[in-house]
C-alpha positions as a Python dict, from the first residue, in 0.01 Angstrom:
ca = {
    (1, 'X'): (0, 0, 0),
    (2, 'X'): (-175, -345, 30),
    (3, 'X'): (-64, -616, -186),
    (4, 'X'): (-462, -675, -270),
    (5, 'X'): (-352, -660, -679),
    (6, 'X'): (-44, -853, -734),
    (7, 'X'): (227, -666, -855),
    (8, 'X'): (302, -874, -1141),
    (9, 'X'): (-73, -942, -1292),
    (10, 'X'): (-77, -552, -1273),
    (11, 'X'): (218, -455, -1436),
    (12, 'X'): (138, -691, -1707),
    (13, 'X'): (-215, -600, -1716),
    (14, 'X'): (-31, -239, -1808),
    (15, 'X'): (196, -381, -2102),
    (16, 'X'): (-95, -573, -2235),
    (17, 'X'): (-270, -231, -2223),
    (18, 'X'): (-14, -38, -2359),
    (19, 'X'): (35, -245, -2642),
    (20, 'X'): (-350, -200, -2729),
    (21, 'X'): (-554, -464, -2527),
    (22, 'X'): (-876, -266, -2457),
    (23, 'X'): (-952, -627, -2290),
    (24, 'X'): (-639, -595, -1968),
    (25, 'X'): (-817, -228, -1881),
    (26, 'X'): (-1133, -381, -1772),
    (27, 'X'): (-942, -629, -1620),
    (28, 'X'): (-709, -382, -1463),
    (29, 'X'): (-988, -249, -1292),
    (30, 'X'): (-1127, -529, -1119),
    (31, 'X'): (-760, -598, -1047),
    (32, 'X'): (-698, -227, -867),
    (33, 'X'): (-1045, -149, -748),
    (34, 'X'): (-1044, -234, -405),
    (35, 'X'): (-658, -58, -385),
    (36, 'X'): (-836, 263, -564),
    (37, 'X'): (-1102, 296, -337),
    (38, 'X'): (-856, 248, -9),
    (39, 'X'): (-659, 537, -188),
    (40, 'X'): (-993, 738, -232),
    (41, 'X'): (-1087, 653, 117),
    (42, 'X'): (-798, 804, 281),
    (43, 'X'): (-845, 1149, 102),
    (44, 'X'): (-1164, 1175, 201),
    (45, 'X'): (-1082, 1066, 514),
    (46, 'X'): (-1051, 1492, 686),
    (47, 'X'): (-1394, 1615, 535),
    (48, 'X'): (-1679, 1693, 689),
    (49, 'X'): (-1975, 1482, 722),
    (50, 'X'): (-2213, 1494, 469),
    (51, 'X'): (-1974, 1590, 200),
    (52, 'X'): (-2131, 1461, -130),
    (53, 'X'): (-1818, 1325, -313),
    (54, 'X'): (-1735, 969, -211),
    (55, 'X'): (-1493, 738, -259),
    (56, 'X'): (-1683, 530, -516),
    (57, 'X'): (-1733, 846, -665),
    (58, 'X'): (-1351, 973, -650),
    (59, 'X'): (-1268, 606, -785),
    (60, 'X'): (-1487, 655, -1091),
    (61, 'X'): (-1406, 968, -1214),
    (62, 'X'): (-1034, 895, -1174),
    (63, 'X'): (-1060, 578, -1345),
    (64, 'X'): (-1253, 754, -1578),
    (65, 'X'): (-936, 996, -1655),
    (66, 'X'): (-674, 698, -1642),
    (67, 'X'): (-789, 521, -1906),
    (68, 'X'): (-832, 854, -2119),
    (69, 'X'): (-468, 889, -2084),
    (70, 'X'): (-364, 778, -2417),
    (71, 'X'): (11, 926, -2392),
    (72, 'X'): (136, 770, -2110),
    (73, 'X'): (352, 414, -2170),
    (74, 'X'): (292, 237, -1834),
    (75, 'X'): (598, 122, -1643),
    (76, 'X'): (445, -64, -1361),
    (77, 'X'): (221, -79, -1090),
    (78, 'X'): (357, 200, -846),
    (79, 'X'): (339, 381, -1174),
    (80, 'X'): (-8, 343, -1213),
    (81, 'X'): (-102, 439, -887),
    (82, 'X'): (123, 714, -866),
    (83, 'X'): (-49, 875, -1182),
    (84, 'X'): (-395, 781, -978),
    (85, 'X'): (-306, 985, -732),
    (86, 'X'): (-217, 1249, -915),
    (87, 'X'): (-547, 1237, -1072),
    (88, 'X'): (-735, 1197, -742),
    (89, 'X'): (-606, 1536, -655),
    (90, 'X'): (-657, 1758, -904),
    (91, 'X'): (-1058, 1587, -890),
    (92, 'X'): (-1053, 1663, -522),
    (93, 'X'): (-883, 2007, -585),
    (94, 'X'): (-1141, 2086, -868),
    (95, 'X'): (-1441, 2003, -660),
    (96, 'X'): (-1328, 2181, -387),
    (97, 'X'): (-1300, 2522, -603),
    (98, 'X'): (-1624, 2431, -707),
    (99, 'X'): (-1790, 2429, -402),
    (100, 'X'): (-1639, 2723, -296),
    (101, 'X'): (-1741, 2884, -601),
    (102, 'X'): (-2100, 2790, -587),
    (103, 'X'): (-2093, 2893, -216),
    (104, 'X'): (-1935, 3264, -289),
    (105, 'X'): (-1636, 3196, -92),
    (106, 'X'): (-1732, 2964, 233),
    (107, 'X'): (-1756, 2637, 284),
    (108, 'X'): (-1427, 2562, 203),
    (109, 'X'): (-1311, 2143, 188),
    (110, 'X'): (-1105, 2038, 494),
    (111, 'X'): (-875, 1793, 445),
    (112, 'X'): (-627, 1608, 699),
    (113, 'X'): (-221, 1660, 625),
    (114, 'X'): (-3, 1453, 766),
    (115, 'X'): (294, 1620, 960),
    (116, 'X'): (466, 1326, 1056),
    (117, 'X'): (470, 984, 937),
    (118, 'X'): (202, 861, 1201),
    (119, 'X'): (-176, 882, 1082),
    (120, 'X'): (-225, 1014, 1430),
    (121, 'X'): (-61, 1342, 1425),
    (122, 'X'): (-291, 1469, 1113),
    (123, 'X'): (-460, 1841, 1131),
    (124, 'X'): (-702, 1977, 935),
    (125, 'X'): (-630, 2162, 635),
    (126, 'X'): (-808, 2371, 340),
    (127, 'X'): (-789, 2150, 52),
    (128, 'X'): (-726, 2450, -194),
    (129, 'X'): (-524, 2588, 35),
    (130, 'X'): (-282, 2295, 34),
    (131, 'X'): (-280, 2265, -338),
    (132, 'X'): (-202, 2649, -388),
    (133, 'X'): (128, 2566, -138),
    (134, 'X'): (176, 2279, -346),
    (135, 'X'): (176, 2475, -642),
    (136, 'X'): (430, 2735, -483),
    (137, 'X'): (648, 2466, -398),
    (138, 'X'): (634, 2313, -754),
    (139, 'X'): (781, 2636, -842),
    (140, 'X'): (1121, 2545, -761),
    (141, 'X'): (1084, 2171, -626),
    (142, 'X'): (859, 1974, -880),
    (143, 'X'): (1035, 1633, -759),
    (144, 'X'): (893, 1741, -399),
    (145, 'X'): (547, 1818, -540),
    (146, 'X'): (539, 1444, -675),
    (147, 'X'): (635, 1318, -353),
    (148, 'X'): (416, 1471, -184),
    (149, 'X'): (133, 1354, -424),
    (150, 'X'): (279, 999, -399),
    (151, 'X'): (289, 969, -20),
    (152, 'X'): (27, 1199, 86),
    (153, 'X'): (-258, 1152, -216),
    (154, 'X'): (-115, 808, -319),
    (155, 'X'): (-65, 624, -6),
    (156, 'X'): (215, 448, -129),
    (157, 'X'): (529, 307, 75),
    (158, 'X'): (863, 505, 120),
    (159, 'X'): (977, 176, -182),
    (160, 'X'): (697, 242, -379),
    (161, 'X'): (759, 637, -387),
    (162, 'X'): (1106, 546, -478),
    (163, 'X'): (1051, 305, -765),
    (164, 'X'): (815, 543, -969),
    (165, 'X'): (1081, 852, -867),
    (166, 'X'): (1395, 618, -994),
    (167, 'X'): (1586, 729, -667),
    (168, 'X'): (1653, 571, -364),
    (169, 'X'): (1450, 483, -10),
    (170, 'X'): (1687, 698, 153),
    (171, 'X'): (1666, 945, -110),
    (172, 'X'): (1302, 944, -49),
    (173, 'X'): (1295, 950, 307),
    (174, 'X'): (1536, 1315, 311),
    (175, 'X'): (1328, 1473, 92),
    (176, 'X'): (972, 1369, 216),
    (177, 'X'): (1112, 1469, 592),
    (178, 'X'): (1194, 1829, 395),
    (179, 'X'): (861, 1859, 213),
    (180, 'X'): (680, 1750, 559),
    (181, 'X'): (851, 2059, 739),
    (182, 'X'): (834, 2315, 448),
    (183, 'X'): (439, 2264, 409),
    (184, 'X'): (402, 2240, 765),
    (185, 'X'): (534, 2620, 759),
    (186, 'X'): (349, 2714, 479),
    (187, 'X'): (61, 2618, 607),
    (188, 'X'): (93, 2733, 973),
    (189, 'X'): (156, 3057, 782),
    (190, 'X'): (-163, 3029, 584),
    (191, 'X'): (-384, 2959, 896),
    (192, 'X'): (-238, 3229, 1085),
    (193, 'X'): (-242, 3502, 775),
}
């Protein structure tokens, strides 16, 4: 993650915010814009061309449902954009269905997962598809789920992950290595089923 918002204007942006300034939103959001839309930008960065949600678009409606949370007390800025993530997902997710829906079944959104740590090794993937496995693995592995929404959705560092996970880097890296192969298999078994 770029260090275009300073980590300590943001995380005290958040406290002001939490403790009621409606004033340090708006200026938490010319603070994080730019970092939003490079977030937004790499998840859209697997669909097809012509595909009608952009990243302005994914930025908007997720900082649209970030400053509706009213029950979350925020820690810091990895927190924040881990939560943004989060949020960018289940929008992508939601259109996706959507557009499947509308279309009876076809069209569905194609994505690009990351099986190693290298951007070049990505393959396309059914963004529904990878949310049900996500949800399967939440089943039994929520921490994993988070992860993967951290790293994956998120785009923040192997630190960052760990900060807003309270373990450690090394911690991190095991477990993002296991998600990474257990998807990997869940998906090569979707494709081929």
């Amino acid at each position: 993650m770029s260090e275009s918002a300073d980590n300590t204007d943001v995380t005290q942006l958040l406290i002001a915010w939490n403790g009621g300034e409606v004033g340090a939103r708006d200026q938490l959001l010319r603070a994080v814009y730019e970092e939003l839309r490079r977030i937004a930008s790499g998840q859209l960065v697997g669909e097809k061309p012509g595909h009608t949600l952009q990243a302005t678009a994914l930025v908007n409606e997720a900082y649209l449902r970030l400053v509706d949370q009213t029950r979350v007390h925020w820690r810091n800025r990895a927190h924040f954009f881990g939560i943004a993530a989060q949020l960018m997902r289940r929008i992508l997710v939601d259109y996706a269905r959507r557009r499947q829906a509308a279309k009876r079944g076809g069209g569905v959104t194609i994505v690009e997962f990351e099986d190693s740590l290298t951007p070049r090794s990505r393959r396309s993937v059914d963004l529904v598809v990878l949310d049900d496995i996500l949800t399967r693995l939440e089943e039994f592995d929520s921490r994993a789920v988070r992860l993967v929404e951290l790293r994956y959705f998120g785009g923040l560092t192997i630190e960052e992950t760990a900060e807003v996970l309270g373990v450690s880097p090394a911690t991190v890296k095991r477990e993002w290595a296991t998600a990474r192969a257990w998807m990997h298999r869940e998906l090569t078994r979707s494709s081929s089923g």
